[in-house]
C-alpha positions, 0 to 999 in steps of 0.5 A: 183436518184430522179424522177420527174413526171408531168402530163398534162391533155389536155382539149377539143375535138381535143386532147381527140378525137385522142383516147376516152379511160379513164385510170380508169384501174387498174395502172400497174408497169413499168420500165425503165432501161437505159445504155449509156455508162459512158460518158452520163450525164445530163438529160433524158426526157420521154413522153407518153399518158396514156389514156387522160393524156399526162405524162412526166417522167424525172431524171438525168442519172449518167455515162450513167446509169437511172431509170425510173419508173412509173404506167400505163394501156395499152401500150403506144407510147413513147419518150425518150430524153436525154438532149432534148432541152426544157427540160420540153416540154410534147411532140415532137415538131419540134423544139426538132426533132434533139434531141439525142431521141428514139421511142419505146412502154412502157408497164407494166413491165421492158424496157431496153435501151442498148447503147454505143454511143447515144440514136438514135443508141440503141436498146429497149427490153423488151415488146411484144409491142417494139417487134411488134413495131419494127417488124412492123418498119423492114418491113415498112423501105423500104416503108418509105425510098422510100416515101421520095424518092417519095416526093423529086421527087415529090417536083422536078416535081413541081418546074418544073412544070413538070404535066406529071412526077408529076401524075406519081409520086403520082401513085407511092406514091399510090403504096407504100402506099397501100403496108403499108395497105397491111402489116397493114391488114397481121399484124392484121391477122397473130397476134391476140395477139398483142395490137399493131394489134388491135389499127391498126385494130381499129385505126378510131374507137378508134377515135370515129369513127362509129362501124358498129356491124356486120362487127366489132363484128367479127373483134374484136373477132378476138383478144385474150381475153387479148387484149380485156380486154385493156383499149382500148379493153373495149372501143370498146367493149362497144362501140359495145354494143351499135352499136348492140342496133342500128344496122338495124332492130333494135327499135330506142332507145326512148329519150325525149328532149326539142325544141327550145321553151323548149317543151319536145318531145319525139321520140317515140310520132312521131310513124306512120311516117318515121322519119329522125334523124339527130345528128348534131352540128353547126361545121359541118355547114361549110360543107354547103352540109349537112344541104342543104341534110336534108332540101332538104329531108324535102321539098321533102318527103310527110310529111304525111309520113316522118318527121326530127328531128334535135337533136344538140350536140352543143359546143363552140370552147372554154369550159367556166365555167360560169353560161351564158355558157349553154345560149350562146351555145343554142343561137347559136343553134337557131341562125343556125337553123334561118340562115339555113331555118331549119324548120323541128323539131328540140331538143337539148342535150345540154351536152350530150358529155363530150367535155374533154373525148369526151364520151357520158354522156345523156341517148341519147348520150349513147343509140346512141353512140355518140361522136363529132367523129362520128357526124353528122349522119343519121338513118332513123326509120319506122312508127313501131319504127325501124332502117332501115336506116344509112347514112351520110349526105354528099351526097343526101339522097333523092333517098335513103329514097324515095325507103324504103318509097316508093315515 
């Protein structure tokens, strides 16, 4: 039985930042093991992420019967199609969403797909993850199925323009939808072994989102030494590692970078000040309410006292691997800080984020745990060097930062 496997590594920020994990673990051995009845022939298609790689396994199936069998590290959400229309699609799309295809978890060691009449219809056995799957999806198919009953009533109300029904409505959703969270936080209590439990508990925070070390070291500790030994175990917990170096209270972790002008500066050099450090991108300069928030603190706070430091983590929307590359990105950086009045002290890392991995790389980055998940951000450290402040600059930062300087 011939395999064929193909493997696609998606580059850039929106698909590696859905989960920031290298798949540079030792590979583990699966199989998958299909009986659908001697009638079945043609084509199965079965397709997963292994961490940043999205894979694509397929082989012909013979009187209802395949194998499939490959190599790889946590387990993984998977589909599997037979016949599917675009036979060499590497994902689910919504023209393949009639497909005669299957949800379910693959993970090292055997899976077996039983079934008499379609894909649709079989039953998938064989890892603890399938098992926490589909225990999970028991308990979520009332909810689901009165979701969609909700979104067509819904739908109803407004092609009526029916305002009264549709606020009522959305409550109900609301309902529902905290009663999946309910079910959610129930799992992550009641299974500490499961790998499925902690992806749901850290969901945000495989996304790049920001760990806060006191509240999410215990969450963490919650899970068996097994779980946290996952791929996805040990980017979070080196991620914690980090979040602990910088939590409040701490010394800010000491970086040089160049200014505008190429000047090196160094952050420890403006000890004796409150200094607001900003990381930041040009991105988020859609959101108009940040750069306004951090200048406004700029002009409000004494700057015999305080002091911002802008520290950009630059990108283009499309990585180029020309020599003019670096130029281009630092000519849009200064371009912002000229159209945005942002006259504060501004440096660059420029590479500093890996924007294939979305993982940190410079000495910064790292120390900071910084990643495009979880930028922009603030801390605030004092005169004597330490973090006394996080915050994010959506809302007004001057009140805040006024209390602890004591303006």
């Amino acid at each position: 039985m011939k395999n064929i496997k193909t493997i696609f590594s998606k580059a850039g920020f929106l698909v590696a930042a859905c989960l920031s994990i290298s798949a540079v673990n030792a590979q583990k051995a699966f199989t998958v093991k299909g009986n659908l009845g001697k009638d079945k022939q043609g084509k199965i298609r079965m397709h997963y992420k292994d961490g940043e790689q999205y894979v694509t396994d397929s082989t012909q199936v013979k009187d209802g019967v395949f194998i499939l069998k490959g190599t790889m590290g946590d387990p993984a959400f998977a589909t599997i199609a037979l016949n599917p229309t675009n036979p060499n699609a590497w994902r689910t799309s919504m023209g393949s969403m009639k497909d005669d295809q299957i949800n379910f978890y693959l993970e090292a060691g055997t899976t077996t797909i039983e079934g008499n009449q379609d894909l649709k219809t079989a039953t998938v056995t064989g890892s603890k993850a399938q098992k926490d799957y589909m225990k999970l999806a028991a308990m979520y198919d009332p909810l689901n199925k009165e979701n969609r009953k909700l979104a067509e009533q819904i739908q109803k109300a407004r092609k009526e323009q029916n305002d009264t029904a549709i606020t009522r409505l959305i409550g109900l959703d609301k309902v529902v939808r905290q009663k999946k969270k309910d079910i959610d936080s129930s799992f992550i209590v009641n299974n500490p072994d499961s790998y499925l439990a902690f992806t749901i508990s850290f969901k945000r925070e495989l996304r790049g989102k920001l760990l806060d070390y006191k509240a999410d070291a215990p969450r963490f500790n919650h899970f068996t030494k097994e779980v946290r030994n996952s791929q996805a175990g040990k980017y979070i917990a080196r991620r914690l590692t980090a979040a602990k170096k910088t939590d409040i209270g701490m010394t800010a972790p000491d970086f040089t970078l160049n200014d505008t002008i190429g000047r090196p500066l160094k952050l420890s050099s403006l000890r004796g000040k409150y200094v607001l450090v900003w990381f930041w991108h040009s991105f988020v300069m859609s959101n108009e309410s940040q750069v306004f928030n951090v200048s406004k603190a700029f002009k409000k706070i004494d700057s015999s006292k305080f002091a911002v430091l802008g520290v950009s983590y630059e990108r283009q929307s499309e990585m180029k691997n020309d020599k003019d590359y670096e130029q281009e990105v630092k000519n849009t950086w200064k371009k912002v800080i000229r159209e945005n009045n942002m006259n504060f002290l501004n440096v660059s890392d420029y590479g500093g984020i890996d924007m294939k991995t979305n993982e940190p790389v410079s000495v910064t980055a790292k120390a900071y745990d910084l990643n495009y998940g979880n930028i922009p951000q603030c801390i605030l450290i004092d005169p004597a060097g330490k973090i006394v402040l996080k915050a994010m600059p959506d809302n007004d930062l001057v009140p805040k930062l006024k209390k602890i300087i004591g303006e």
